[in-house]
Biopython code that builds the backbone (N, CA, C, O; Angstrom):
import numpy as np
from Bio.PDB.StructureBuilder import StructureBuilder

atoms = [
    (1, "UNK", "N", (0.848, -1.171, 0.000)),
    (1, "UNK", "CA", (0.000, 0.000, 0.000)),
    (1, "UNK", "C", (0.898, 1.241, 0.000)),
    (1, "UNK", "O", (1.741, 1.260, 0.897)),
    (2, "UNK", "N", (0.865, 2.586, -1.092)),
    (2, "UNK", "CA", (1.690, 3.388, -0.992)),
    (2, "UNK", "C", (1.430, 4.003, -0.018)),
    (2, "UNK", "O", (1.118, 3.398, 1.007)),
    (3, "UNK", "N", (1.480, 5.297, -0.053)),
    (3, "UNK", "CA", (1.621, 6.484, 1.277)),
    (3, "UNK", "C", (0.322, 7.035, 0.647)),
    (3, "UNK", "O", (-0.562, 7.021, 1.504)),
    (4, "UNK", "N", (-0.190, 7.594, -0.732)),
    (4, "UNK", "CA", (-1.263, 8.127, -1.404)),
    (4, "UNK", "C", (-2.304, 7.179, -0.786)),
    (4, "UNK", "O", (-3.218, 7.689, -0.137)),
    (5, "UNK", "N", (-2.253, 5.987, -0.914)),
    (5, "UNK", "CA", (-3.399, 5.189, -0.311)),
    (5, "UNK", "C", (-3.806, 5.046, 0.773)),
    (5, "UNK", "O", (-5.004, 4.908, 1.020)),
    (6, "UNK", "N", (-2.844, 5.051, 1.678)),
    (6, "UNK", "CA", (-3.175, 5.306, 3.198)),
    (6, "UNK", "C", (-3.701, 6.624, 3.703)),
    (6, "UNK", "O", (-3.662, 6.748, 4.927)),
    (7, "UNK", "N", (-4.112, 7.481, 3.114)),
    (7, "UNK", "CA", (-4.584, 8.841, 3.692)),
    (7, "UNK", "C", (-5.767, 8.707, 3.246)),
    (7, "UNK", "O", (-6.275, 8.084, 2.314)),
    (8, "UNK", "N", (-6.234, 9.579, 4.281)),
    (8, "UNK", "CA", (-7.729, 9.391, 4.071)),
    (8, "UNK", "C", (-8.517, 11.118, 3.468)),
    (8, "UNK", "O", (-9.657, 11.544, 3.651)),
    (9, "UNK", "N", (-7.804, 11.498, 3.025)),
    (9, "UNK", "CA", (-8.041, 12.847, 2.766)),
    (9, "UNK", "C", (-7.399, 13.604, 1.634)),
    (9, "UNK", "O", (-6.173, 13.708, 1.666)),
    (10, "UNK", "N", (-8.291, 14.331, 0.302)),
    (10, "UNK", "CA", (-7.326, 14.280, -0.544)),
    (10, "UNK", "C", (-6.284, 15.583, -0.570)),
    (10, "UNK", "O", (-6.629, 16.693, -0.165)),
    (11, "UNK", "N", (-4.792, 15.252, -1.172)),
    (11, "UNK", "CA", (-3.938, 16.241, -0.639)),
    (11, "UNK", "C", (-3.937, 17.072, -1.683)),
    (11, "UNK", "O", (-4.380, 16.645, -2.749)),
    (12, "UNK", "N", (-3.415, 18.501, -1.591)),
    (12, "UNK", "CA", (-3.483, 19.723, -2.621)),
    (12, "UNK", "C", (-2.329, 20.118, -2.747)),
    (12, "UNK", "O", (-1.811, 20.191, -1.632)),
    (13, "UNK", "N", (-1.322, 20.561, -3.932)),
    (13, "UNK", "CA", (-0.261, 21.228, -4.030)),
    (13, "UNK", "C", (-0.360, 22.905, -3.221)),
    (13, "UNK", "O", (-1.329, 23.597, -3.534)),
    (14, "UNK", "N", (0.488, 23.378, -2.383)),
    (14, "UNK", "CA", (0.014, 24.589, -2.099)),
    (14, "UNK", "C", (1.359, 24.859, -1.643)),
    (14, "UNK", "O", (1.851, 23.885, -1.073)),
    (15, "UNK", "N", (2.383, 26.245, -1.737)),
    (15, "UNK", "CA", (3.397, 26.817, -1.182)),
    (15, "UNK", "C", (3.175, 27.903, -0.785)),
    (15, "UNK", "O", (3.417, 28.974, -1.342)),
    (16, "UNK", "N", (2.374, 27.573, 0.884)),
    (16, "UNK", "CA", (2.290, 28.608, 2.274)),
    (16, "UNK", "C", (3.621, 28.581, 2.893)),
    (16, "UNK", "O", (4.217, 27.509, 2.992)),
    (17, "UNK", "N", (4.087, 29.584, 3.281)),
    (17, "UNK", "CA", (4.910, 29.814, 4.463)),
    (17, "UNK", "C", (4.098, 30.146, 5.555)),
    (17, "UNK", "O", (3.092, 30.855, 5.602)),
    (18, "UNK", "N", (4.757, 29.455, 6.519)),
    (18, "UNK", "CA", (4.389, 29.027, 8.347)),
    (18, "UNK", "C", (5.390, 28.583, 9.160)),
    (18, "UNK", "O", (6.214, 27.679, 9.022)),
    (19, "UNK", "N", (5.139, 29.545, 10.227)),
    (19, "UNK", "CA", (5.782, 29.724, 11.527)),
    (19, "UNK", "C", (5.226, 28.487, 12.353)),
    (19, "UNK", "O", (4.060, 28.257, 12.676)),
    (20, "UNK", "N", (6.607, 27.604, 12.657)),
    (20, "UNK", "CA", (6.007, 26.470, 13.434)),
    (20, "UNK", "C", (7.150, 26.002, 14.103)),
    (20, "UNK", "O", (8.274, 26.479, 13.947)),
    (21, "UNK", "N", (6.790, 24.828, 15.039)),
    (21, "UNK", "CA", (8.097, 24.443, 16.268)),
    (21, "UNK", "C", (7.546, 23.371, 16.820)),
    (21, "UNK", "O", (6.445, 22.854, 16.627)),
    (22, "UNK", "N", (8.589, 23.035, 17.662)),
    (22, "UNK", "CA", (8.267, 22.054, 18.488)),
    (22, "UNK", "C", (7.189, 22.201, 19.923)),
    (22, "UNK", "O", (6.669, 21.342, 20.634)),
    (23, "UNK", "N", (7.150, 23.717, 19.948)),
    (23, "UNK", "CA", (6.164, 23.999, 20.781)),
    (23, "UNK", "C", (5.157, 25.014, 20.189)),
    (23, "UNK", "O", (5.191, 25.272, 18.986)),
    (24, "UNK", "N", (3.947, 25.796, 21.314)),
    (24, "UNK", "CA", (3.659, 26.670, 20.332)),
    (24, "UNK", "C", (3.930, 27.932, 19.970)),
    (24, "UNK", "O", (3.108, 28.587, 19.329)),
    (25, "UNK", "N", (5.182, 28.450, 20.360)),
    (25, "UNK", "CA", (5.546, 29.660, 20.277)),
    (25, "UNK", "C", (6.013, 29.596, 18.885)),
    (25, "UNK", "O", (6.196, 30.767, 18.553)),
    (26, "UNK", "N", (6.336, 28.713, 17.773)),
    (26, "UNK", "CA", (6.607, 28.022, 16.575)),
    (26, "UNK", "C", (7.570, 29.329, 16.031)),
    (26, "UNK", "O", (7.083, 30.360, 15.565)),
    (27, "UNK", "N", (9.023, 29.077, 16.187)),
    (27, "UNK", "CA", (10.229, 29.530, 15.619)),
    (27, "UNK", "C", (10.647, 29.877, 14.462)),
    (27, "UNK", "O", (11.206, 30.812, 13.888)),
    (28, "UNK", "N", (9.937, 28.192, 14.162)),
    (28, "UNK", "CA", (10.624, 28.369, 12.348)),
    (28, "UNK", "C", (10.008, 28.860, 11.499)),
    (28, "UNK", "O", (8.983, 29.541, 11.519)),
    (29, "UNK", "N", (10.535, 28.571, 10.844)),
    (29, "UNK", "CA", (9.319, 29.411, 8.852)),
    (29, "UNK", "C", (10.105, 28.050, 7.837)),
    (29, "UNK", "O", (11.294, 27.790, 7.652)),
    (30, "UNK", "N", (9.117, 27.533, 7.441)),
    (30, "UNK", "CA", (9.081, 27.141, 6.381)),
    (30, "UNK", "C", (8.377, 27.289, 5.642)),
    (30, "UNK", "O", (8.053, 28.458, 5.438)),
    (31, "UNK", "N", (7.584, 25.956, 4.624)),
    (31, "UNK", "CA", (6.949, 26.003, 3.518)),
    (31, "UNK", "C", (6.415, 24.631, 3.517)),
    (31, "UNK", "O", (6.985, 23.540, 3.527)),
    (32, "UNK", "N", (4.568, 25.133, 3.494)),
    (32, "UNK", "CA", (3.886, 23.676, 3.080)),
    (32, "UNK", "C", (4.049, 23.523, 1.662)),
    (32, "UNK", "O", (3.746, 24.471, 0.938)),
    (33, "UNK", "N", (4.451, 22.541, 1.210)),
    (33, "UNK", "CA", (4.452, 21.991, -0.310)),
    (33, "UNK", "C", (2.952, 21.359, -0.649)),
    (33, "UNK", "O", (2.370, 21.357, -1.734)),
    (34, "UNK", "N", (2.554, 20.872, 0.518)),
    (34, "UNK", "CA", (1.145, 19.968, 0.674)),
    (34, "UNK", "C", (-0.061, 20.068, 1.333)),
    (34, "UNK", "O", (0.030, 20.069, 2.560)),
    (35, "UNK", "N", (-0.820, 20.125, 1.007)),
    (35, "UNK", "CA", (-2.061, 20.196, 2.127)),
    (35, "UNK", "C", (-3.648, 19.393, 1.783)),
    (35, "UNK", "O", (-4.388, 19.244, 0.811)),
    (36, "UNK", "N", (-3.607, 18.956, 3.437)),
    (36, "UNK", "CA", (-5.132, 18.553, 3.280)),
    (36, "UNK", "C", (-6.058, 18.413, 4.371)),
    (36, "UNK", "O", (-5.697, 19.381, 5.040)),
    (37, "UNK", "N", (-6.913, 17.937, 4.965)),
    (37, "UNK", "CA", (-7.718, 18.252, 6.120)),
    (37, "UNK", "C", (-7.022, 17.513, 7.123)),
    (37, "UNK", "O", (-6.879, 18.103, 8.194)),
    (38, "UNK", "N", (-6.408, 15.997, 6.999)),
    (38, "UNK", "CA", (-5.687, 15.326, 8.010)),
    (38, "UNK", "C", (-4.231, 15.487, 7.979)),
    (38, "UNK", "O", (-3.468, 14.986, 8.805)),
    (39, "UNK", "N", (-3.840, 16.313, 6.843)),
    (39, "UNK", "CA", (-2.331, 16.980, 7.221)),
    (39, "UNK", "C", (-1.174, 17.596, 6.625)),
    (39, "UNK", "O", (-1.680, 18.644, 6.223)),
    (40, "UNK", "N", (-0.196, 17.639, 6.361)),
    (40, "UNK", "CA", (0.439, 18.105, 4.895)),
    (40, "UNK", "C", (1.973, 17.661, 5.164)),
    (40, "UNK", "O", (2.543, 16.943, 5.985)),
    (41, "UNK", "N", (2.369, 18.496, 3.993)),
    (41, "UNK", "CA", (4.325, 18.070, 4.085)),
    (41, "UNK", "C", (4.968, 19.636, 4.206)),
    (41, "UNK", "O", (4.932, 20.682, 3.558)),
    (42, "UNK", "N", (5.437, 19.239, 5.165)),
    (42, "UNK", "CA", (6.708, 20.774, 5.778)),
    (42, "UNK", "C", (7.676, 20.650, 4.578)),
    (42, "UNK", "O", (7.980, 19.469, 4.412)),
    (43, "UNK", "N", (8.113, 21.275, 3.910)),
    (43, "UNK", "CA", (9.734, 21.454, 3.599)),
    (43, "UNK", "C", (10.612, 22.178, 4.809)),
    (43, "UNK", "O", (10.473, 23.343, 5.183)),
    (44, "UNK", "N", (11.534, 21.217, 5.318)),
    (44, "UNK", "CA", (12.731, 21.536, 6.365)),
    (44, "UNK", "C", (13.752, 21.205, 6.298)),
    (44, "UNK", "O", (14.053, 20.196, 5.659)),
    (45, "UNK", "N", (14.576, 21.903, 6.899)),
    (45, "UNK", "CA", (15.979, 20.965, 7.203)),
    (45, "UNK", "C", (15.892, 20.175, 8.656)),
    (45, "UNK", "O", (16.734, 19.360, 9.033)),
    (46, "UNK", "N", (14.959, 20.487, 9.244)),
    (46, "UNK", "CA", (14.703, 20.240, 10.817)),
    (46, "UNK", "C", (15.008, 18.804, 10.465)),
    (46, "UNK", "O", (14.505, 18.481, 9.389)),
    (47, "UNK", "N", (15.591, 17.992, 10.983)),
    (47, "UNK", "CA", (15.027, 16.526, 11.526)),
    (47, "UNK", "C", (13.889, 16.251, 12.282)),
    (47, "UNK", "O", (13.365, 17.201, 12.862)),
    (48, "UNK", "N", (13.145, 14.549, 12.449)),
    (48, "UNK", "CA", (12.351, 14.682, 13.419)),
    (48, "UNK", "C", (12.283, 13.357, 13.595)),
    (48, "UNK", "O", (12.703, 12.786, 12.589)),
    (49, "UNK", "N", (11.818, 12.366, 14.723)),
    (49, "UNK", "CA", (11.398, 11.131, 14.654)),
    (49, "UNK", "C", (9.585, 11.351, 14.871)),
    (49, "UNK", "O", (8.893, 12.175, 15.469)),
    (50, "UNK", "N", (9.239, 9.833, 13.824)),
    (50, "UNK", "CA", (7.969, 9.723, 13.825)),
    (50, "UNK", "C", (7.680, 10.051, 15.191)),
    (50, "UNK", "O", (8.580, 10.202, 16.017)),
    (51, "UNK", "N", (6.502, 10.165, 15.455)),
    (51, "UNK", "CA", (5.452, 10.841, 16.762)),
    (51, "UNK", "C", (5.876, 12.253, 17.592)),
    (51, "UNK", "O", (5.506, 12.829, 18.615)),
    (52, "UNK", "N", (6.632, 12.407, 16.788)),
    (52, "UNK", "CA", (7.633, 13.676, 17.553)),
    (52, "UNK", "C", (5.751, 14.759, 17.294)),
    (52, "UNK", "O", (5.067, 14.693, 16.272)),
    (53, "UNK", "N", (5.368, 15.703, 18.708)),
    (53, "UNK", "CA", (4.670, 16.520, 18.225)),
    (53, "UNK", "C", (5.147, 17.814, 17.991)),
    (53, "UNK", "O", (6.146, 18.457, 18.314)),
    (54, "UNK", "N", (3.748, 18.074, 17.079)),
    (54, "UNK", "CA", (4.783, 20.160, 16.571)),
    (54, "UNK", "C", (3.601, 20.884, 16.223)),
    (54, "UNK", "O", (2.588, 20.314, 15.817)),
    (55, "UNK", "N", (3.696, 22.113, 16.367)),
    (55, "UNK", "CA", (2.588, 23.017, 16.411)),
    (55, "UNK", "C", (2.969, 23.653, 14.831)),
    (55, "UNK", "O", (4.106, 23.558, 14.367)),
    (56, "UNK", "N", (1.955, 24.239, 14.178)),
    (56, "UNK", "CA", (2.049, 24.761, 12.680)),
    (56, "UNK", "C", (0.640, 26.173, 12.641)),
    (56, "UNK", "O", (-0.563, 25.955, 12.497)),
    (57, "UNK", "N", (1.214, 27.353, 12.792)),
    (57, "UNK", "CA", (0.204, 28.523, 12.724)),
    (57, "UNK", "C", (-0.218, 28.255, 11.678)),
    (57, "UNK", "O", (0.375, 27.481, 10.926)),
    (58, "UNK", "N", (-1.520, 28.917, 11.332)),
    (58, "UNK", "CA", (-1.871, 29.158, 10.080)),
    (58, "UNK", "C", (-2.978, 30.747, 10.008)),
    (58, "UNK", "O", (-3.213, 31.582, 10.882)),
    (59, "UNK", "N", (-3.501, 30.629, 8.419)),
    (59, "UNK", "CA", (-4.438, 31.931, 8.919)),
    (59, "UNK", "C", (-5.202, 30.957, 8.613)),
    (59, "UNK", "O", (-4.874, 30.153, 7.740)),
    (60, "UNK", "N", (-6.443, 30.862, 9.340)),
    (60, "UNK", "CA", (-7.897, 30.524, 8.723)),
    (60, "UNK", "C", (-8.597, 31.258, 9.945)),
    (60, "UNK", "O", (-8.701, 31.264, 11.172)),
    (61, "UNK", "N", (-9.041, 31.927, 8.666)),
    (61, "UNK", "CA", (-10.016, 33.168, 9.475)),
    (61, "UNK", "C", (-9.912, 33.817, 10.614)),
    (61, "UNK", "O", (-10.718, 34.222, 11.452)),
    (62, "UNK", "N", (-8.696, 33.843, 10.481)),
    (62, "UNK", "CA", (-7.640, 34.362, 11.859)),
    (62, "UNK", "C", (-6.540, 33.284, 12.165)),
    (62, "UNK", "O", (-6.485, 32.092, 11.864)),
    (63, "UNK", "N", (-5.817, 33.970, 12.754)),
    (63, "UNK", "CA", (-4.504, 32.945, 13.166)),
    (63, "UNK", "C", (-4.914, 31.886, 13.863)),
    (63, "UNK", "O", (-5.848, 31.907, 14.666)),
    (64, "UNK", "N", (-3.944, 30.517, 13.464)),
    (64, "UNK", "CA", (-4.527, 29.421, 14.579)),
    (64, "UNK", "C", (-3.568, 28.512, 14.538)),
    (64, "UNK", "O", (-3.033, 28.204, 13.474)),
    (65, "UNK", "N", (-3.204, 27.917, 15.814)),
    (65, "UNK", "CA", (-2.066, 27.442, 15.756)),
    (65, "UNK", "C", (-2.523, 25.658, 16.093)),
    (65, "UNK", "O", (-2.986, 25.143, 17.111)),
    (66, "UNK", "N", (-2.226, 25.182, 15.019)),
    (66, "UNK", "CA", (-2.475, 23.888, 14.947)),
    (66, "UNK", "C", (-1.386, 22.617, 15.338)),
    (66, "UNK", "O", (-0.195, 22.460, 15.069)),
    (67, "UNK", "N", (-2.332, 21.827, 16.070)),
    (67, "UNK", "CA", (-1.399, 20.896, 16.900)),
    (67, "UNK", "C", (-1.314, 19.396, 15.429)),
    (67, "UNK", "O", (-2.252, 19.200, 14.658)),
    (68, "UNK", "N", (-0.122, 18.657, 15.407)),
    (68, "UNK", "CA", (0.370, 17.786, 14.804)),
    (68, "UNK", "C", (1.313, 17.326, 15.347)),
    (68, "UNK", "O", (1.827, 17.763, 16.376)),
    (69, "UNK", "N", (1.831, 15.900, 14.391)),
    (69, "UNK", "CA", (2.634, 15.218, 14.854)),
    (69, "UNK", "C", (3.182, 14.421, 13.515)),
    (69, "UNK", "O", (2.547, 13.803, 12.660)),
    (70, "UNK", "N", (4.391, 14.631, 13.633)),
    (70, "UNK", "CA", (5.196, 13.948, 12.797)),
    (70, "UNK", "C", (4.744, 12.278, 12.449)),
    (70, "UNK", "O", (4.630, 11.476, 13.375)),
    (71, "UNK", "N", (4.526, 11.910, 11.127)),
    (71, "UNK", "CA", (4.303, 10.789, 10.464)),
    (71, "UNK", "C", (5.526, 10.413, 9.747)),
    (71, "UNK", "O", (5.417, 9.194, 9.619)),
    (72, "UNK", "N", (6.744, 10.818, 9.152)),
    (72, "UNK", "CA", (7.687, 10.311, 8.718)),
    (72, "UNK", "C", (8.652, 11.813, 8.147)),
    (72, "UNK", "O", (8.280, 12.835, 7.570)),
    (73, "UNK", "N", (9.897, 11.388, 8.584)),
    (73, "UNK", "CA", (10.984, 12.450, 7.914)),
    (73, "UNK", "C", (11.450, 11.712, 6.798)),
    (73, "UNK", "O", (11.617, 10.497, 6.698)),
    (74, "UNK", "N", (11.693, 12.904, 5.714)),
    (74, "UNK", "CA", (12.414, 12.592, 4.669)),
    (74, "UNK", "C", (13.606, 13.261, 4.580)),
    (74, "UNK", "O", (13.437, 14.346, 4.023)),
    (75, "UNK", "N", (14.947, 13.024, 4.958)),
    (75, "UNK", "CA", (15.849, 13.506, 5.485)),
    (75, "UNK", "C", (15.908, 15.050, 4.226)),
    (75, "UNK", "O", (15.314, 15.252, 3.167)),
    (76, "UNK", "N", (16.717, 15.706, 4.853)),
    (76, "UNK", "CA", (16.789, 17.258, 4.205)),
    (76, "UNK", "C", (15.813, 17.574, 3.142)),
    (76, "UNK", "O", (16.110, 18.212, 2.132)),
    (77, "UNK", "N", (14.489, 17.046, 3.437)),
    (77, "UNK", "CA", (13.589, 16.751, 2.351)),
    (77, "UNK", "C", (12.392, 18.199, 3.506)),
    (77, "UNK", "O", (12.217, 19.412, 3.388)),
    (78, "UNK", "N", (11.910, 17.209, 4.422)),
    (78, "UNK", "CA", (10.873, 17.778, 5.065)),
    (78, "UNK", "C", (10.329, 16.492, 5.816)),
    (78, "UNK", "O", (10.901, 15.402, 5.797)),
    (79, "UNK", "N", (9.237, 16.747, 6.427)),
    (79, "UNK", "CA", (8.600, 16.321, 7.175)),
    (79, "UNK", "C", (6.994, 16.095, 6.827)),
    (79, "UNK", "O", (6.321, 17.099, 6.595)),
    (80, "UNK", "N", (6.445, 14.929, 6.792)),
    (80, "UNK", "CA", (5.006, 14.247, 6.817)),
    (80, "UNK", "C", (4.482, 14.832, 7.893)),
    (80, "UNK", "O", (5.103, 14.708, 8.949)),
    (81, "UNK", "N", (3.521, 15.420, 7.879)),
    (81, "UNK", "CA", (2.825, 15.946, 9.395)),
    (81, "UNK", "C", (1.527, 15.177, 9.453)),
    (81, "UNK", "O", (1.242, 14.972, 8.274)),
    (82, "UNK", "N", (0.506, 14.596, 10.295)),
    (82, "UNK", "CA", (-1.048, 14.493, 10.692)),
    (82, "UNK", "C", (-1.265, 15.612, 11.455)),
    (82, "UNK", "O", (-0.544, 15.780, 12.438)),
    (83, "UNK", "N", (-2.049, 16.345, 11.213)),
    (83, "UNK", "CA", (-2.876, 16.995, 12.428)),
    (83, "UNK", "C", (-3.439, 16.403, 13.269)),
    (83, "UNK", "O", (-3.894, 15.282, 13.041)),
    (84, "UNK", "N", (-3.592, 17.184, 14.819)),
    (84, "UNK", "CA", (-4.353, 15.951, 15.687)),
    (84, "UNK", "C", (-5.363, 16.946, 16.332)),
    (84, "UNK", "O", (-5.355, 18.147, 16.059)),
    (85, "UNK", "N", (-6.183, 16.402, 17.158)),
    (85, "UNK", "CA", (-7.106, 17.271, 18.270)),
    (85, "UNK", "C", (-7.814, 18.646, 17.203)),
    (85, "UNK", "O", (-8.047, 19.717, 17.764)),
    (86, "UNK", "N", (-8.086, 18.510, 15.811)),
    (86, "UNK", "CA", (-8.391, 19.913, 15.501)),
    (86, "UNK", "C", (-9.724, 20.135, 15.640)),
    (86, "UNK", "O", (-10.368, 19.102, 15.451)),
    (87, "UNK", "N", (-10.581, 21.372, 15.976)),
    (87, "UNK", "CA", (-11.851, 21.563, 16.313)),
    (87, "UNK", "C", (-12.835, 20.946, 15.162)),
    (87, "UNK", "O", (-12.380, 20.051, 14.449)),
    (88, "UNK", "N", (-14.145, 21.395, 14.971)),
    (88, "UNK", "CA", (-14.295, 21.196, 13.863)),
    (88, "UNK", "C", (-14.659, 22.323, 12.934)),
    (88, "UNK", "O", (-15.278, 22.272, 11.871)),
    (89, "UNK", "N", (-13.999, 23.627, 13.735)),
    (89, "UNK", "CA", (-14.005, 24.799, 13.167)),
    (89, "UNK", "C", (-12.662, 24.793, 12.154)),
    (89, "UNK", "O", (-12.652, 24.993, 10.940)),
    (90, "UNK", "N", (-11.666, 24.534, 12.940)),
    (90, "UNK", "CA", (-10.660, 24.001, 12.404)),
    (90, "UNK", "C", (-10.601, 23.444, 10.817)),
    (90, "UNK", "O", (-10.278, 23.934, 9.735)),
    (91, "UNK", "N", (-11.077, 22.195, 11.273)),
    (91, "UNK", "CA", (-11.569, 21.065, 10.383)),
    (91, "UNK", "C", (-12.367, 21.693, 9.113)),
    (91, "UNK", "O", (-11.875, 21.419, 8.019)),
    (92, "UNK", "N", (-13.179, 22.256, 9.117)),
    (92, "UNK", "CA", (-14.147, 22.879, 7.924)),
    (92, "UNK", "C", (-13.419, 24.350, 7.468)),
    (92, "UNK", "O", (-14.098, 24.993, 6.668)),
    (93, "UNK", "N", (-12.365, 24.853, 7.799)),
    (93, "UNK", "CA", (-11.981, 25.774, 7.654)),
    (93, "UNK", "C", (-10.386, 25.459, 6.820)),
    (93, "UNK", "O", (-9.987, 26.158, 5.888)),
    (94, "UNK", "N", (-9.631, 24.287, 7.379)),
    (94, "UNK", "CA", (-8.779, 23.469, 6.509)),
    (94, "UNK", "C", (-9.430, 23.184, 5.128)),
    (94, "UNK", "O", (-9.092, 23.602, 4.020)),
    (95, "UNK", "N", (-10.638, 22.216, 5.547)),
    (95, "UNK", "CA", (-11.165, 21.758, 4.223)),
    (95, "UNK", "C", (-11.572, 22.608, 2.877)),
    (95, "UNK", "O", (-11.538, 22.193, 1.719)),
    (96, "UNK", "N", (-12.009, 24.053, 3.388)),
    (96, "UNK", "CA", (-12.495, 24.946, 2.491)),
    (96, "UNK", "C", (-11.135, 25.631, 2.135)),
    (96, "UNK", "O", (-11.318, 26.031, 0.985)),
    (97, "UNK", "N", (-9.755, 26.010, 2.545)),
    (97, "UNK", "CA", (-8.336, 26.141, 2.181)),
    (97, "UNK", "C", (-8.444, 25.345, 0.935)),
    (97, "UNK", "O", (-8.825, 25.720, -0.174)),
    (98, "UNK", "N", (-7.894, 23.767, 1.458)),
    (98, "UNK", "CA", (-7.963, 22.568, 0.012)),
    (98, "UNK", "C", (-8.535, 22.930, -0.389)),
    (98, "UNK", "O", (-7.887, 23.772, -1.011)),
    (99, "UNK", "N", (-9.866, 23.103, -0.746)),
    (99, "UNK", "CA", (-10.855, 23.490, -2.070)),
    (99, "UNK", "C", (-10.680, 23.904, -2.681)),
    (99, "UNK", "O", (-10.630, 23.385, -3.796)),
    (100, "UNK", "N", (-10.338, 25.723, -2.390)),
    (100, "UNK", "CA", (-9.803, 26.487, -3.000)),
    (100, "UNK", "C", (-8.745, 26.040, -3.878)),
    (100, "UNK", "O", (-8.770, 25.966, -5.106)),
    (101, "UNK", "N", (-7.729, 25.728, -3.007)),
    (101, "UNK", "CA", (-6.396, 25.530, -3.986)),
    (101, "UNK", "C", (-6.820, 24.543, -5.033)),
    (101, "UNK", "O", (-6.439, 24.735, -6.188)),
    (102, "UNK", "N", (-7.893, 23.059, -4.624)),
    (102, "UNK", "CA", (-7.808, 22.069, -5.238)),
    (102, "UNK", "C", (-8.835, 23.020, -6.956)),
    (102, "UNK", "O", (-8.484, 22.779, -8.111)),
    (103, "UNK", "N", (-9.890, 23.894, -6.642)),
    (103, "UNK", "CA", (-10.499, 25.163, -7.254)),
    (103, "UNK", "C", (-9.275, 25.585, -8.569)),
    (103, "UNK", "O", (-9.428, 25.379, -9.773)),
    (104, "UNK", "N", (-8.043, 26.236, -7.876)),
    (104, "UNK", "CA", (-7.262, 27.023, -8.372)),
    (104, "UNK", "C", (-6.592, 26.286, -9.156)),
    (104, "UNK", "O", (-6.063, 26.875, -10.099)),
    (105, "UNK", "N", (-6.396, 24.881, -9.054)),
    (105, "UNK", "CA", (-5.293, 24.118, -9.542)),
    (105, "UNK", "C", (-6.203, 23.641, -10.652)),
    (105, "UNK", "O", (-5.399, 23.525, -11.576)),
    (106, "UNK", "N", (-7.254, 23.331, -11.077)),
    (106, "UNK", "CA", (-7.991, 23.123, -12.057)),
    (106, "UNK", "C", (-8.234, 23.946, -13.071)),
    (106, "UNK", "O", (-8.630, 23.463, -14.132)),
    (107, "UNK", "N", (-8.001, 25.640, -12.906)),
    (107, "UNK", "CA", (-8.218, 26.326, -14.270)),
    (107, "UNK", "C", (-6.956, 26.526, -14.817)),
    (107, "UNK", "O", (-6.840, 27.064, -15.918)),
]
sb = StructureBuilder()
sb.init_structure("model")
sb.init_model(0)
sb.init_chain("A")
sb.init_seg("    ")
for serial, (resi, resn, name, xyz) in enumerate(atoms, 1):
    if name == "N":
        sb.init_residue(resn, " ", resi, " ")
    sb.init_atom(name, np.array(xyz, "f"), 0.0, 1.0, " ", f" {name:<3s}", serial, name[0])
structure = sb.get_structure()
């Protein structure tokens, strides 16, 4: 079973920059390459081991700093994230993000 098959959510090309860390005061800045309602791919140099957790701001409809947890590093690649615990304000507010992009990426 690949990695595409095991998700349960479909993913969107998207290059956001976001302030994120190992806690939630979130340090770094990178770049989502990926996104989708259960989670996306960081581009980092960070290392991480699976279950490692990490917080990832975002805007949806105001700032919000979303809790995750590492699903697999791809060394100087980035990082697999799941989101965990998200509201379901959260949740419908991710999903309508994807849309859009999944929207944008179609014309």
């Amino acid at each position: 079973m690949t990695l595409t098959e095991q998700r349960k959510h479909e993913r969107v090309t998207v290059d956001i920059y976001v302030y994120w860390g190992w806690t939630d005061d979130c340090p770094f800045r990178d770049r989502i390459i990926n996104l989708g309602v259960g989670g996306c791919f960081l581009r980092t140099d960070q290392p991480a081991p699976p279950g490692r957790p990490l917080f990832i701001k975002f805007w949806l409809s105001g700032e919000r700093t979303l809790r995750g947890e590492v699903r697999y590093h791809l060394g100087r690649v980035g990082l697999g994230v799941e989101f965990k615990k998200l509201s379901a304000a959260d949740t419908a507010n991710l999903a309508a993000l994807v849309g859009h992009y999944a929207e944008s990426s179609r014309q």
